[in-house]
N, C-alpha and C positions, 0 to 999 in steps of 0.2 A: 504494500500500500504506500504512493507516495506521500506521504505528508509534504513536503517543499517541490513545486512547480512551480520553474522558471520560465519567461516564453518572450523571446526578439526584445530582450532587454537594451536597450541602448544611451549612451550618456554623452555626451559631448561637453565639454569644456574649451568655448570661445570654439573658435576653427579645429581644435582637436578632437577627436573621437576615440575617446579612452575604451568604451564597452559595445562592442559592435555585433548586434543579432548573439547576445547570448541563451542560449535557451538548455536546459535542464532538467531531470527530476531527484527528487532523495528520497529515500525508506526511510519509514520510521523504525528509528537501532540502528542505521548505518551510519559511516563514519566517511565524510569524502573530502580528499585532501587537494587545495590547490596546489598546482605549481607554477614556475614558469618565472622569466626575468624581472627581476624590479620595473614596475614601469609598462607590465603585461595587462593590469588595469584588474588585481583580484584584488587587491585592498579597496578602490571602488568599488566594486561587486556586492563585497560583505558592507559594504556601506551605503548600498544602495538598499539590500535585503533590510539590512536595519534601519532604513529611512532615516540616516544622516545626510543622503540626498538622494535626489529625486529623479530616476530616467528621465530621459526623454518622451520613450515609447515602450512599452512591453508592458505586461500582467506580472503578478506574483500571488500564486496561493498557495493557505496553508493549511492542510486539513480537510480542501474543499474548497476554502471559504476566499472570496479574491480581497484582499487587501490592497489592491492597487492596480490599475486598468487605467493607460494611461490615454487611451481610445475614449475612457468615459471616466475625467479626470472630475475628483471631489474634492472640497473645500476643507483646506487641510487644518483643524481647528487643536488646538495644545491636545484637549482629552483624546483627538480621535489617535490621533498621533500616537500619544503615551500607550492608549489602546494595541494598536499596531504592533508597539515594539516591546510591548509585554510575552509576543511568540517566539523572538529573539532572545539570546543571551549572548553579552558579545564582550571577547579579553582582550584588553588591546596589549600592544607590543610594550609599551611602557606601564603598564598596572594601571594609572590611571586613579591609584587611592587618593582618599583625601586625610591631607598629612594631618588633619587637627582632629582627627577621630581613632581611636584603636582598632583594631583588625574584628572586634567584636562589633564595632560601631557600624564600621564600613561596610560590613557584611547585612546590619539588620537595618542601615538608612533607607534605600528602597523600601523597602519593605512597610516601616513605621508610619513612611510619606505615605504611601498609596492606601493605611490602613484608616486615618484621616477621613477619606471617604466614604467608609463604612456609615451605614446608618446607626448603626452600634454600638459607635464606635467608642463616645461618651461615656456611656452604662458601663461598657466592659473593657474599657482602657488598659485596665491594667493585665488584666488576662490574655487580653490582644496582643502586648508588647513580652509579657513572660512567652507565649509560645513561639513570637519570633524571634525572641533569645534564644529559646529550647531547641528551635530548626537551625540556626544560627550556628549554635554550638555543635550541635551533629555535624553540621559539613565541616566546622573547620577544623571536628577530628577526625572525620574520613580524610583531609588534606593535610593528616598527620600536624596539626595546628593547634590543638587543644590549650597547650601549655604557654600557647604566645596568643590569645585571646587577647589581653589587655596590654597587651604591645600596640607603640604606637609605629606608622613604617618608617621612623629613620629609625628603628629600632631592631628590623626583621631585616632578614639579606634579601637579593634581587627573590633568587626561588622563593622565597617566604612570602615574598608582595605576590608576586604572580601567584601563588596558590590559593593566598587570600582576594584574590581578582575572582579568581577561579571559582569559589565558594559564594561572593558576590553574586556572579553570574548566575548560580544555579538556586542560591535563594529566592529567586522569583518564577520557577519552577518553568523555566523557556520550553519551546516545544522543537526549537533549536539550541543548540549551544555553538556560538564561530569563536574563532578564535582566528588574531591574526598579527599572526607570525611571533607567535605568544614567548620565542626566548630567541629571538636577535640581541634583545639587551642583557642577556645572562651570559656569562665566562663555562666553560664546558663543566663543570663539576656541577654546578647550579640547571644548565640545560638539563641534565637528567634526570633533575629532580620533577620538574615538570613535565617532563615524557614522558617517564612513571604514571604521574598523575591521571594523564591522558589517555595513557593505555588502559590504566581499570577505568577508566568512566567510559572506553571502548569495548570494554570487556561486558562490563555492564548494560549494553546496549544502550546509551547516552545519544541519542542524533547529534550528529556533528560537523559543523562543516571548518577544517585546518589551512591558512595558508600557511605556509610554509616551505622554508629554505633547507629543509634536512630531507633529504632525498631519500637515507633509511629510512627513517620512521615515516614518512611517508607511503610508503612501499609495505612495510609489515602491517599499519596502525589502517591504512585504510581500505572501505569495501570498492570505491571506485576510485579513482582519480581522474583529475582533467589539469592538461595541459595548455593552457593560456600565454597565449603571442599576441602582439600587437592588439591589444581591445578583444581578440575573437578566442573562441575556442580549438586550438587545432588537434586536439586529440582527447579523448575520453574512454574510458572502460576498466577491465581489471587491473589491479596495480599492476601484476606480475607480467599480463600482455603488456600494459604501455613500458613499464621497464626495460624487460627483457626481448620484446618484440617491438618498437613502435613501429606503427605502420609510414607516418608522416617523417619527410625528411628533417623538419625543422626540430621535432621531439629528439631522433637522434644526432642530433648536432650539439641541443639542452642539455641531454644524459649523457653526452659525450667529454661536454667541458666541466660537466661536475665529477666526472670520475677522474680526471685529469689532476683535478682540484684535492682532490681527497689523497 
């Protein structure tokens, strides 16, 4: 069952055309990893999915349900938005905390804000904010974070932010989880702490969609891959065929200069 369906997404910025005719689907539990050159237009992508901005032209649904139909374009109002990107859960390359809150904080602010809304919310304030402690504190001991709860992040190391990212993300229980290019900013000891991370929440059938610069983990961690050149797609399907097989010249010219590399 696809939960995420992509169709002739396209973005342009001024005379450039960053995302050209991208189109897609994802399983719900699968894990699909981008690849491809800085500059290939997948940090767009997952920014467009998250409505950080806005195509040009293409649909996106999720579940069924179209969030955005750019043929029958709707009045983009804060709530409908917030709405939107509540199917999202998205890690950026830099953590993205906020330095004046503890890793407990950071993790239950989403959550507190949007509880607000509740009709309820008044009457049962306090029981509302104990259980999104209580969910709170589960992720940030599945991200092996228990013990740095009340850490503030110039406090925790790079891996430590990003898992505490990590944990953010999925306190709002996404129907996606992207992550994008989640340990460019980690030194290799700290990347694998995060890989780890990635791999049981792909173990667990987490949907996911990974940009990403590590060509392993890309390759064991995910169900599909897609290979993104210039704005378009030039290659998609099993990790092991695109790796080991790409059919398109430009994929093995990509695999070619990161083995080189390595």
């Amino acid at each position: 069952m696809a939960i995420l369906e992509v169709e002739h997404i396209q973005k342009s910025f001024g005379a450039t055309r960053v995302l050209d005719d991208i189109s897609f689907t994802l399983e719900k539990g699968k894990t699909l990893s981008l690849i491809g050159s800085s500059g290939s237009g997948k940090t767009t992508l997952l920014r467009c999915l998250n409505f950080l901005e806005t195509p040009d032209q293409g649909v996106i649904r999720v579940t069924g349900e179209v969030l955005l139909d750019m043929a029958q374009p709707q009045k983009q109002t804060a709530a409908l938005l917030r709405k939107k990107r509540l199917h999202f859960g998205l890690v950026f390359q830099s953590f993205n905390l906020f330095p004046q809150y503890t890793a407990l904080e950071n993790v239950t602010l989403a959550g507190s804000l949007l509880a607000r809304e509740r009709p309820d919310y008044r009457e049962h304030k306090k029981d509302i904010l104990a259980e999104l402690e209580a969910q709170a504190m589960d992720l940030l001991t599945q991200m092996g974070l228990r013990d740095r709860a009340e850490r503030y992040p110039h406090q925790l190391s790079g891996g430590q932010c990003q898992r505490v990212a990590i944990a953010r993300a999925l306190a709002l229980h996404p129907d996606i989880l992207c992550f994008d290019e989640p340990t460019s900013a980690l030194d290799p000891e700290l990347t694998g702490e995060v890989l780890r991370v990635i791999r049981e929440l792909a173990e667990r059938e987490t949907t996911m969609m990974i940009v990403t610069h590590e060509m392993a983990f890309a390759r064991d961690v995910a169900d599909t891959v897609i290979f993104m050149d210039d704005g378009k797609i030039c290659e998609q399907g099993d990790p092991r065929e695109v790796f080991d097989h790409p059919k398109e010249e430009r994929t093995r010219q990509f695999l070619a200069r990161y083995r080189q590399e390595r």
